[in-house]
KEDO-610544 format. One record per residue (C-alpha): y, x, z. Coordinates in steps of 0.001 Angstrom, whole numbers, padded with zeros to 6 digits, always signed. Example, Ala and Ser with C-alpha at 12.3 -4.5 7.8 and 13.67 -1.06 7.14 Angstrom:
<nodes>
-004500+012300+007800-001060+013670+007140
</nodes>
This chain:
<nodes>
+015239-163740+192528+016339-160616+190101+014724-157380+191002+016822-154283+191029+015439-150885+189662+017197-147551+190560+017809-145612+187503+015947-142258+186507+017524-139472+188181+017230-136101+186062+017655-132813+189028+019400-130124+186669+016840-126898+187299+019330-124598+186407+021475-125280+189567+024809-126122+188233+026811-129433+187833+026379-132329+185637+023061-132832+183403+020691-129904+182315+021086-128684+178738+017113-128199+178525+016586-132052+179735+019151-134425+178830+018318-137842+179480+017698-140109+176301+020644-141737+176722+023001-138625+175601+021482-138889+172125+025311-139182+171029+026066-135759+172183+026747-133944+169117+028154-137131+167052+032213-136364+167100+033778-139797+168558+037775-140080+167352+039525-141817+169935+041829-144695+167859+044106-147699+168233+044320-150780+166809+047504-150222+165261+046606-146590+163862+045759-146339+160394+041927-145304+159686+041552-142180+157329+037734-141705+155826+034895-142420+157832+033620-139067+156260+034861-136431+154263+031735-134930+152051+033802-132814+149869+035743-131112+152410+036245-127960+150889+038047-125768+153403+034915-126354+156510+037222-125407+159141+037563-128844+160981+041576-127989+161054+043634-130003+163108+046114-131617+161462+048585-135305+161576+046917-138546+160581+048657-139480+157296+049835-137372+154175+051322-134156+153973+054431-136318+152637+055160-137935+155639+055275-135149+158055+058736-134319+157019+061721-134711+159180+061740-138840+159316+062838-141077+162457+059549-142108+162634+057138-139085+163755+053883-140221+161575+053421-142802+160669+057248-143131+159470+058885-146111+161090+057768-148517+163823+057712-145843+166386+060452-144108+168472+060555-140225+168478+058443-138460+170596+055885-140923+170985+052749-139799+169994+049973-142091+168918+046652-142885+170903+044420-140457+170610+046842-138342+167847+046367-134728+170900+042281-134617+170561+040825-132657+167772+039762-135443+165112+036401-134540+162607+037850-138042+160410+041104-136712+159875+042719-137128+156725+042997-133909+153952+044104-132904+150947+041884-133187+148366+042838-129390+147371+042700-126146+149610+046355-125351+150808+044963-121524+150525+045021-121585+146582+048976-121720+146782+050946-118427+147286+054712-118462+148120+056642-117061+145252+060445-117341+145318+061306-116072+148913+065051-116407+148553+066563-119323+150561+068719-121837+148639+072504-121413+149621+074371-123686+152408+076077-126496+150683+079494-126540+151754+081483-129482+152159+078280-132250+151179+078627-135816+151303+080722-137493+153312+077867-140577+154007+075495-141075+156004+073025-138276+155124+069678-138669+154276+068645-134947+152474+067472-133573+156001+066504-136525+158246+068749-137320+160900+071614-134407+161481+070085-132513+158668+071288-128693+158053+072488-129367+154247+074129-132401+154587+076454-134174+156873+074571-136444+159187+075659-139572+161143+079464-139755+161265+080365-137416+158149+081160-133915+157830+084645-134400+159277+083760-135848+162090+080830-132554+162688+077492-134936+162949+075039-135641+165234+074108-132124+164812+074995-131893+161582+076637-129416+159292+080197-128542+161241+078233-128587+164723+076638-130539+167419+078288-134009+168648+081977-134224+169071+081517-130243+166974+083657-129400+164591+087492-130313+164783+086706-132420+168037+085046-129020+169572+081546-128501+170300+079865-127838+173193+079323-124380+174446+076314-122780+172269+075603-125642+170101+076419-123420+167230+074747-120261+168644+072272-120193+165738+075473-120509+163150+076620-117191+164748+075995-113825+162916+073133-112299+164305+074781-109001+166153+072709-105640+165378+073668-103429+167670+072886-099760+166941+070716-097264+169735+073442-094966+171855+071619-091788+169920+070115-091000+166911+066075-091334+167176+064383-088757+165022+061664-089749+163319+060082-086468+164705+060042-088256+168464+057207-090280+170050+057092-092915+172125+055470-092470+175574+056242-095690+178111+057906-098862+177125+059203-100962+180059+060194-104362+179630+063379-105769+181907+062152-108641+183509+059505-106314+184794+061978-104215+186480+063863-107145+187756+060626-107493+190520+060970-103995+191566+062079-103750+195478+062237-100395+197453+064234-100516+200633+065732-097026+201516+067318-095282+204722+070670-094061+205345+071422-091087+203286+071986-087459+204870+075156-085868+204397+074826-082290+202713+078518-081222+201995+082120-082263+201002+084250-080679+198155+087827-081454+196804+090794-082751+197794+092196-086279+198317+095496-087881+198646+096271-090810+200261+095927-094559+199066+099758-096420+198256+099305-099734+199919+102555-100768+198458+100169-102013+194938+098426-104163+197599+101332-106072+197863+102341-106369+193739+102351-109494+192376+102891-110973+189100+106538-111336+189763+106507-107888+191055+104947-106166+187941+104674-102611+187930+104578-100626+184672+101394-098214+184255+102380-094767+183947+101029-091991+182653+100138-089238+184586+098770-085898+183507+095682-084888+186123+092258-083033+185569+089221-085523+187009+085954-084022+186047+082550-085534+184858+080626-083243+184801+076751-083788+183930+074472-082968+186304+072972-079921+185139+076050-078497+184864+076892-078573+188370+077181-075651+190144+076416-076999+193705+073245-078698+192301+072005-075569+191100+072410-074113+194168+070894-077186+196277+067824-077139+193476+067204-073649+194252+066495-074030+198209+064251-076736+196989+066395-079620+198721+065355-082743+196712+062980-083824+193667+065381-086123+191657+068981-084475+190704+071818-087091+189537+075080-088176+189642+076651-091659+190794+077569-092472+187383+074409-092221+185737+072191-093374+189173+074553-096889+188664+073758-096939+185227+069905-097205+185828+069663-099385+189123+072018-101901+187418+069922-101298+183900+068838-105560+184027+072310-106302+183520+073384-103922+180796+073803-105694+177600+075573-102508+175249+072679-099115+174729+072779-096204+176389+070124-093335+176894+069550-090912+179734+068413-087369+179141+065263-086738+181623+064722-082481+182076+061576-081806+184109+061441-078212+185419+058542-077928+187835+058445-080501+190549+062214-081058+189854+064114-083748+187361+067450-083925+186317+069069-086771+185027+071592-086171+182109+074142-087646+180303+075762-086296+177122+079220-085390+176727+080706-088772+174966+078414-090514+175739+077578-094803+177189+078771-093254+180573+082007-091516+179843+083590-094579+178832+084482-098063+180311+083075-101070+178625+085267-104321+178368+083418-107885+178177+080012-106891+177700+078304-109784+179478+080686-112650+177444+078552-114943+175570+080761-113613+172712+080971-109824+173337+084023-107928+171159+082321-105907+167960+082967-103068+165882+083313-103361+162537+080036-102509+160367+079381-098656+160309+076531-096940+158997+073350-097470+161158+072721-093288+162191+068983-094999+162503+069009-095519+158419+071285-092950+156935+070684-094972+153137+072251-098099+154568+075877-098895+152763+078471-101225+153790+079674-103112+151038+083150-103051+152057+084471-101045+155274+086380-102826+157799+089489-101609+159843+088964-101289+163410+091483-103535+165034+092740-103008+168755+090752-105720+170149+087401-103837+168364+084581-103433+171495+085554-099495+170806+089298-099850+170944+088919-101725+173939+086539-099714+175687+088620-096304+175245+091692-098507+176082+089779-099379+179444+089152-095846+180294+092120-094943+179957+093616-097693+182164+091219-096850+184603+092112-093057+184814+095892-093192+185138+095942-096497+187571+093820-094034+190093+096228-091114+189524+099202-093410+189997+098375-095486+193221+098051-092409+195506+101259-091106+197014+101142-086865+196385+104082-085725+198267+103368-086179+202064+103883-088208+204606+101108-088805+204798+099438-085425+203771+096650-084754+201405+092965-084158+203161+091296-081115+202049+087854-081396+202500+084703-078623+203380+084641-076856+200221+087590-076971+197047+086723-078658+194066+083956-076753+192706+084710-077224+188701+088322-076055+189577+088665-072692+187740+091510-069590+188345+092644-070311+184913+093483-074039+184863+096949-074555+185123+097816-078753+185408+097355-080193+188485+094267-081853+189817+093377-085332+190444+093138-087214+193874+088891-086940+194030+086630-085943+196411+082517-084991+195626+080055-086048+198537+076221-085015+198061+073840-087051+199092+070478-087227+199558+067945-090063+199358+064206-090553+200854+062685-092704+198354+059569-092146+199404+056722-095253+200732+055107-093656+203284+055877-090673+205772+053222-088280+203425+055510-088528+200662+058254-086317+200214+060497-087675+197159+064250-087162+197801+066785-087679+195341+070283-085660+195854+073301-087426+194190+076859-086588+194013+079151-089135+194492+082794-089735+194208+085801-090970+195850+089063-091644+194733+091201-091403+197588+091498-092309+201532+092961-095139+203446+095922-093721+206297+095014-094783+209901+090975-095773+209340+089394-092686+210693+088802-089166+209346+088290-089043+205715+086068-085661+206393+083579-087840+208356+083345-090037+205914+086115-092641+207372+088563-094831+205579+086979-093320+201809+088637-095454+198808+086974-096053+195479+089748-097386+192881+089245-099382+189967+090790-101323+187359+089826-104213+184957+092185-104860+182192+093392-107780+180113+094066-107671+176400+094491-110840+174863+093388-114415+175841+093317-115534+172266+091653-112644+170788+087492-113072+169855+085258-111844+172788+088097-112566+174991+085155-114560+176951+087489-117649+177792+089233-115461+180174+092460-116943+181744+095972-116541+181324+096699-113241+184192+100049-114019+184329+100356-117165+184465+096719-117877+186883+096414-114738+188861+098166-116217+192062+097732-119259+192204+094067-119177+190662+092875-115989+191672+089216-117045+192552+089039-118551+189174+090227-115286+187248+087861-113131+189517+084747-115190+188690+085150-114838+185093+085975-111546+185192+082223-111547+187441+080646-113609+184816+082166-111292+181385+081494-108011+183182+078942-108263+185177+077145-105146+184236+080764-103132+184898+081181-104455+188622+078054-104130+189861+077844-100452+188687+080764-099918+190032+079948-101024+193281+076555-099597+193409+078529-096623+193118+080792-097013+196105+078143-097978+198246+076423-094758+197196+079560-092625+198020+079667-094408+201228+083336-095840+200657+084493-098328+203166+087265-100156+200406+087298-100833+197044+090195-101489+194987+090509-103022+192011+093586-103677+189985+094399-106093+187391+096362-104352+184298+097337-106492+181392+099057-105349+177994+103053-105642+177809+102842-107212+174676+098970-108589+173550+099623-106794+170043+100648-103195+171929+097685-101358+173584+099677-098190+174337+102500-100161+177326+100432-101810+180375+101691-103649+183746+100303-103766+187109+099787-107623+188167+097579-107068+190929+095533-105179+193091+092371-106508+195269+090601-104969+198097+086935-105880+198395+084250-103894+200670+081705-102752+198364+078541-104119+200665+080233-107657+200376+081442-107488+196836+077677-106641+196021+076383-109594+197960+079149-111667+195254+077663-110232+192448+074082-110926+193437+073282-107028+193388+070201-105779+195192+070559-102184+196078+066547-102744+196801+065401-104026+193384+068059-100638+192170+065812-098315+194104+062713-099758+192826+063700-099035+189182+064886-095185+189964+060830-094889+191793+059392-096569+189350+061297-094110+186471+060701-091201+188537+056950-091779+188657+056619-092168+185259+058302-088910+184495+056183-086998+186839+053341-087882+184859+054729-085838+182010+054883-082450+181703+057499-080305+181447+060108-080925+178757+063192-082532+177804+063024-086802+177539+065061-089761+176580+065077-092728+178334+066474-095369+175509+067667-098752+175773+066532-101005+173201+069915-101621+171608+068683-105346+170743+066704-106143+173234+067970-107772+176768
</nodes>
């Protein structure tokens, strides 16, 4: 009968898992032997390598450095299918095959890189693997390759799929919204995807006066259509931006010490909706005491309207002179063009200006509302007439607890009121009025928008969710800012050119009416994670001293 022995059991003394390292049984006399997991079918390098001259045990493929290169067959160059690795090829191998010489005696010299060969052979390529970059691959050039030269499959003249041939693009540079002096220093860098976490849930604002004047909305543009075009006029009003520490009645509210943070809507949009902004733009931070204002500069990101800045294929400018790198030439200037993201953006603007001065009737019934105050950047001396717009200030507890006493005072705008939804001096029946503007469906950074004319009623839902998709950043700050004013409509009108090639005629197609809370819930905009950025700006600028800052946007960074 066989006996049975129980093995030696070795207690580790040093009270952790497995065997101890100061009494390792005799049969771990292996340990520090290096074992090469293998297959049958791999092929076996040296056993050992005695004149390994680089004695860094690097990790590198089984095989020679000549058949790493871009073959069907990963390493060992046929015989295998792509992307299947062989046994034991992830562990760290001491038997591995090198080069005889040290890959650190070679030094790059020519760093130019050889020029795209246009037009190649029409064969089935074999100069890059398979779809390489100089050569056509499977299929030809004509045909566009299995991601060959003229695109990805079905690319070239049978049309690629949608950012295929993103890395064929030219790289767009974009320039910062100001000149950085050399002179200025960097103090906090905050990445976007860090703000996007940021949530700060805020009260009801307090009321803390009314000024201006405004006219009633003309619900006759709800009901245009695009057989029912109306032309765009142009009307001559005064509609002030002023910046905020130019305002009179912030002065005076900064004096009785009613807030911490002084803005406006426009700029206050601008930063909660700063994860979405694609184009720069800068802020100018002024600390005085326990106070900050929040600037913007005359001409500046936030005087203008931008058009398609969220398309996958934005509209440019031609080249100009970086103001970051004054000894930078452009070879050969271009002419801006009316479709240029500039052209467009001051074409915008001005679309969006004279549709809010035209859709308001003037000349009662029913009559103009005249609010607490007049408008307070109205002077004796101005002669033309002013604008439909009325200025509420606001202010906002943004503080965490009930100890802390950060308020920010805003002053927001509205563009007119709606006739039979309340009283427009309690804050009833207030009308924000937009406009978003087509120029020409063909054009580059036209972001595959529709046909208006043509889609508009019968497709409306598929106009409005490109329009959602190409200017994202636009929408939600303008809704941010009607929820800020407090507005209970917001109207948006769709304006498209007479004639694509004529930027100076415009027609009225359309005009939608959204409330701003619901619109916002469309657009995926979080008034909380909006909050959260202003607190978390406002904290770092209290750690400053006093002094004028910038808050950049990284031009080329999203």
């Amino acid at each position: 009968m066989a006996s049975f022995t129980l093995p030696t059991i070795n207690d580790n003394a040093d009270g952790g898992w497995g065997p101890s390292s100061s009494n390792l049984p005799p049969n771990f006399k292996f340990k520090e032997i290096p074992y090469a997991p293998y297959s049958k079918s791999d092929k076996l390098g040296r056993f050992a390598d005695w004149n390994d001259i680089s004695g860094d045990n690097r990790q590198m493929t089984f095989g020679p450095a000549s058949s790493q290169g871009p073959q069907r067959g990963g390493m060992s160059g046929r015989g295998r299918r792509d992307g299947q690795p062989a046994f034991g090829s992830g562990t760290a191998s001491a038997f591995a095959y090198f080069h005889a010489e040290d890959e650190s005696s070679f030094s790059l010299v020519d760093t130019k890189t050889a020029a795209t060969r246009r037009g190649g052979p029409l064969g089935r390529g074999r100069g890059g693997g398979r779809g390489g970059a100089g050569y056509a691959a499977r299929g030809g050039a004509q045909r566009g390759g299995r991601g060959g030269f003229y695109g990805g499959r079905g690319g070239g003249q049978r049309g690629g799929r949608r950012g295929w041939r993103d890395w064929e693009k030219n790289n767009r540079v974009r320039e910062a919204s100001v000149a950085i002096s050399p002179e200025w220093s960097m103090l906090e860098e905050i990445e976007f995807h860090r703000l996007a976490k940021l949530r700060l849930e805020v009260d009801e604002p307090e009321d803390l006066g009314t000024y201006g004047r405004l006219f009633p909305y003309d619900k006759s543009y709800d009901r245009v259509t695009t057989r029912s075009e109306k032309p765009l006029q142009l009307v001559d009003r005064i509609k002030y931006n002023t910046t905020t520490s130019d305002d009179p009645v912030i002065h005076e509210l900064a004096a009785k010490e009613t807030a911490t943070v002084y803005t406006t809507d426009v700029i206050l949009a601008g930063l909660m909706c700063a994860t979405r902004s694609v184009n720069p733009w800068d802020i100018v931070i002024v600390r005085e005491g326990n106070k900050l204002f929040f600037d913007k500069r005359d001409g500046g990101p936030f005087d203008t309207v931008t058009v398609n800045e969220n398309a996958s294929d934005p509209p440019q400018d031609p080249a100009t002179v970086n103001p970051n790198n004054p000894n930078e030439k452009i070879a050969v200037p271009e002419a801006p063009t009316i479709n240029s993201a500039t052209s467009l953006s001051l074409e915008a603007t001005y679309i969006n200006q004279n549709f809010g001065f035209q859709s308001v009737i003037e000349t009662p019934p029913p009559p103009a509302v005249e609010l607490e105050k007049p408008n307070p950047f109205y002077g004796p001396d101005e002669t033309e007439p002013l604008a439909s717009c009325g200025y509420r200030y606001r202010v906002f507890d943004l503080g965490i607890t009930e100890d802390e006493d950060i308020k920010l005072c805003v002053r927001t705008e509205v563009d007119a009121y709606s006739a039979g939804q309340g009283n427009p001096r309690q804050g009833q029946g207030l009308v924000t009025i937009r406009a978003l503007n087509e120029f020409d469906p063909r054009a580059p950074g036209a972001g595959g928008a529709l046909d208006w004319r043509t889609k508009l009623d019968s497709q409306r839902g598929a106009v409005v969710a490109t329009e959602m998709k190409n200017n994202s950043c636009k929408l939600a700050k303008w809704t941010v800012q009607s929820v800020l004013a407090g507005a209970d409509t917001m109207k948006i009108g769709y304006i498209s050119r007479v004639n694509p090639r004529d930027n100076t005629r415009h027609v009225i197609l359309s005009t939608q009416s959204v409330r701003p809370t619901d619109f916002a819930n469309q657009l995926n905009v979080s008034l909380a994670n909006g909050w959260g950025i202003v607190r978390t700006v406002t904290d770092l600028c209290m750690k400053q001293p006093e002094g004028k800052y910038v808050l950049v946007k990284d031009p080329n960074k999203a």
